[in-house]
C-alpha positions in Angstrom: -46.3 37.7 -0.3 -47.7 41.4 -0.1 -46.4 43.6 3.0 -48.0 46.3 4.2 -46.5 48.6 6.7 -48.8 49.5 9.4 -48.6 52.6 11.6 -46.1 51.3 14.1 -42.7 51.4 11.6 -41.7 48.1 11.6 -44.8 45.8 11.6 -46.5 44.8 9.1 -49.4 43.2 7.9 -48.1 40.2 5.1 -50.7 38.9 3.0 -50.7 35.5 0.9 -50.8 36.0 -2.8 -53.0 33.7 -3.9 -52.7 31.4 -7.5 -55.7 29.9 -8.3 -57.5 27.6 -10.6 -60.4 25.2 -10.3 -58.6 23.2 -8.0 -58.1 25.9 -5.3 -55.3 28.4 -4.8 -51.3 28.0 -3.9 -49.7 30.3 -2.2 -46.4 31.1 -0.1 -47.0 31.8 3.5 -43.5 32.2 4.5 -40.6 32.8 2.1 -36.8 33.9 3.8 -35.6 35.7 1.0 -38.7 37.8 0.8 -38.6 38.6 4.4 -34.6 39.2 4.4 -35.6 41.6 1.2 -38.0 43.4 3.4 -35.3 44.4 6.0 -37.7 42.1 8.1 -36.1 39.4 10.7 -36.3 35.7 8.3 -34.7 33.6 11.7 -37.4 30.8 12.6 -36.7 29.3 16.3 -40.1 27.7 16.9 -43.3 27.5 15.3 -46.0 27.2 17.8 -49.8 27.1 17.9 -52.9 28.0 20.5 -55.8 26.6 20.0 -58.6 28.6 21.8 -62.4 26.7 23.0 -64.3 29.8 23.4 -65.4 32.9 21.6 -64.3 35.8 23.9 -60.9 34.0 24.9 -58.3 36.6 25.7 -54.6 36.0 25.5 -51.8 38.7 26.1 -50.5 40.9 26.0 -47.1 39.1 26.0 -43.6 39.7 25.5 -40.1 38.4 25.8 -37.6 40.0 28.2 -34.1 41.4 26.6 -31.9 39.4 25.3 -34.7 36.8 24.4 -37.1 39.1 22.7 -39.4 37.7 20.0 -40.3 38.7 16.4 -43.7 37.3 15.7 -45.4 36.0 12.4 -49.2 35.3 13.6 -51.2 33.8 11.5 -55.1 32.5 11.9 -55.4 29.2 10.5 -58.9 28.5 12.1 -62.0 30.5 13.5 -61.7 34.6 13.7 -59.1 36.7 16.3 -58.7 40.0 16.6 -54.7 40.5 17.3 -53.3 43.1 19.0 -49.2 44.1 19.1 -47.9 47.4 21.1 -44.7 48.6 20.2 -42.7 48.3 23.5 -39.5 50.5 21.7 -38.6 53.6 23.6 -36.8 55.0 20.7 -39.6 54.4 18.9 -42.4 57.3 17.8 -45.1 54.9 18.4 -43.9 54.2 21.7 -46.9 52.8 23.9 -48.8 53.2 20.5 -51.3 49.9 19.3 -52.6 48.1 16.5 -55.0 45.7 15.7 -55.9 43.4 12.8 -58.8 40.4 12.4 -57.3 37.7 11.4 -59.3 34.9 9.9 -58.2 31.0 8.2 -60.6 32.8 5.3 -58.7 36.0 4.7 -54.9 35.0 4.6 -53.1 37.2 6.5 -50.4 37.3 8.9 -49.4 40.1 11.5 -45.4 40.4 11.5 -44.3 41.7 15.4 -41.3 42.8 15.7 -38.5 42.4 18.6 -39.8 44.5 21.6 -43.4 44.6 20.4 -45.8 43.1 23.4 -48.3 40.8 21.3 -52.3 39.4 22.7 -55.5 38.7 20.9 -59.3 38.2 21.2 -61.4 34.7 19.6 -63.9 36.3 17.9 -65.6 32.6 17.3 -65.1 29.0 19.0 -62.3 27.1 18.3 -59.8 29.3 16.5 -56.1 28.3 16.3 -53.3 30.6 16.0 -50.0 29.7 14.3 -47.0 31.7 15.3 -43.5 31.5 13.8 -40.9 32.6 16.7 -37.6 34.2 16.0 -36.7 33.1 19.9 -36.8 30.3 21.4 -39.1 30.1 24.9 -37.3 31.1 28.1 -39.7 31.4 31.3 -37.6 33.5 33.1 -37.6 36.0 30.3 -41.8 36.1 29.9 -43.5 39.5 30.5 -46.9 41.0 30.1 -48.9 44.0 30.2 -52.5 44.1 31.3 -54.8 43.7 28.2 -56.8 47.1 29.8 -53.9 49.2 31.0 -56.1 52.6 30.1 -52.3 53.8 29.1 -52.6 51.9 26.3 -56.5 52.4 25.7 -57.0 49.0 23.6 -60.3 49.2 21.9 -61.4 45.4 22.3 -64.0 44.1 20.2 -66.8 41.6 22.5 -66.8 40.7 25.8 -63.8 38.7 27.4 -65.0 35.4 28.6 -61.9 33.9 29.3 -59.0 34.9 30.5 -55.4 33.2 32.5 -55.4 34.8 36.3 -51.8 35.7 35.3 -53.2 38.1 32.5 -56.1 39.4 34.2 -53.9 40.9 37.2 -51.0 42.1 35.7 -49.8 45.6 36.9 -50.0 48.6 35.5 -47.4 49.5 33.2 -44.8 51.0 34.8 -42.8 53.0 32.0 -39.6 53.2 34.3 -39.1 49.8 35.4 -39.7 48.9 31.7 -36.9 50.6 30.8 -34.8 50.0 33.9 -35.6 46.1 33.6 -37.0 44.7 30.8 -34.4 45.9 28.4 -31.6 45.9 30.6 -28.7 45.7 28.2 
């Protein structure tokens, strides 16, 4: 596995080495020991999936509620996204701050989320399927979102959005104090 730091401290971009031969390739997508070596959260509560019908689906941008929050390991594994994570720490310099990533079932890479990191993407073709490994388990009372066009976070979307839950269409706008106030109530 290769990690590359991205320009929110914390996330990373983690791409499959690949061993190949005439048959094909072998490679490990997911390896505790590397991750615990990477200072990187290696706990595994759920592994879920999303499969997505339509180019120009948009999911997100979610995130967990303290004390469930999520790290995230997404991973294409059919069709084209474009993923999107916004780091949600207020300690953080890249508070408020965004990055996106395509993410393909051709080009073997994974977008690693950390806790407190709000996460979304785009289907940039039909029928892509997203794999997620989930430090948290699910708790519904705990689910929060931001709107996927809040201009305080100034996303640069690629296509049109086609599709899109009423939930994540009319979320508010992001209120910074109510965040902090709420969401990671401690």
């Amino acid at each position: 596995m290769k990690f590359t730091e991205t320009n929110l401290k914390g996330a990373y971009i983690i791409e499959i080495e690949r061993i190949g031969d005439e048959r094909g390739f072998f490679g490990r997508q997911w390896c505790q020991n590397e991750m615990t070596r990477m200072g990187l959260n290696a706990k595994i509560a759920q592994v879920n999936t999303s499969l997505n019908k339509e180019k120009g689906t948009l999911r997100g941008l979610h995130f967990q509620k303290f004390p469930y929050q999520e790290t995230k390991l997404i991973r294409c594994i059919r069709g084209r996204i474009f993923d999107v994570i916004v780091d949600l720490r207020p300690d953080s310099v890249t508070f408020k701050k965004w990055f996106g990533l395509e993410l393909a079932q051709d080009n073997y890479k994974m977008l690693y989320a950390p806790d407190n990191f709000a996460h979304g993407f785009i289907t940039l073709e039909d029928n892509s399927e997203i794999l997620y490994l989930v430090s948290q388990f699910y708790h519904p009372e705990a689910e929060a979102g931001l709107r996927w066009n809040d201009p305080q976070f100034s996303i640069e979307w690629p296509g049109q959005v086609k599709v899109i839950s009423e939930k994540d269409k009319f979320r508010p706008d992001f209120d910074e104090n109510q965040y902090l106030n709420t969401f990671l109530n401690k």
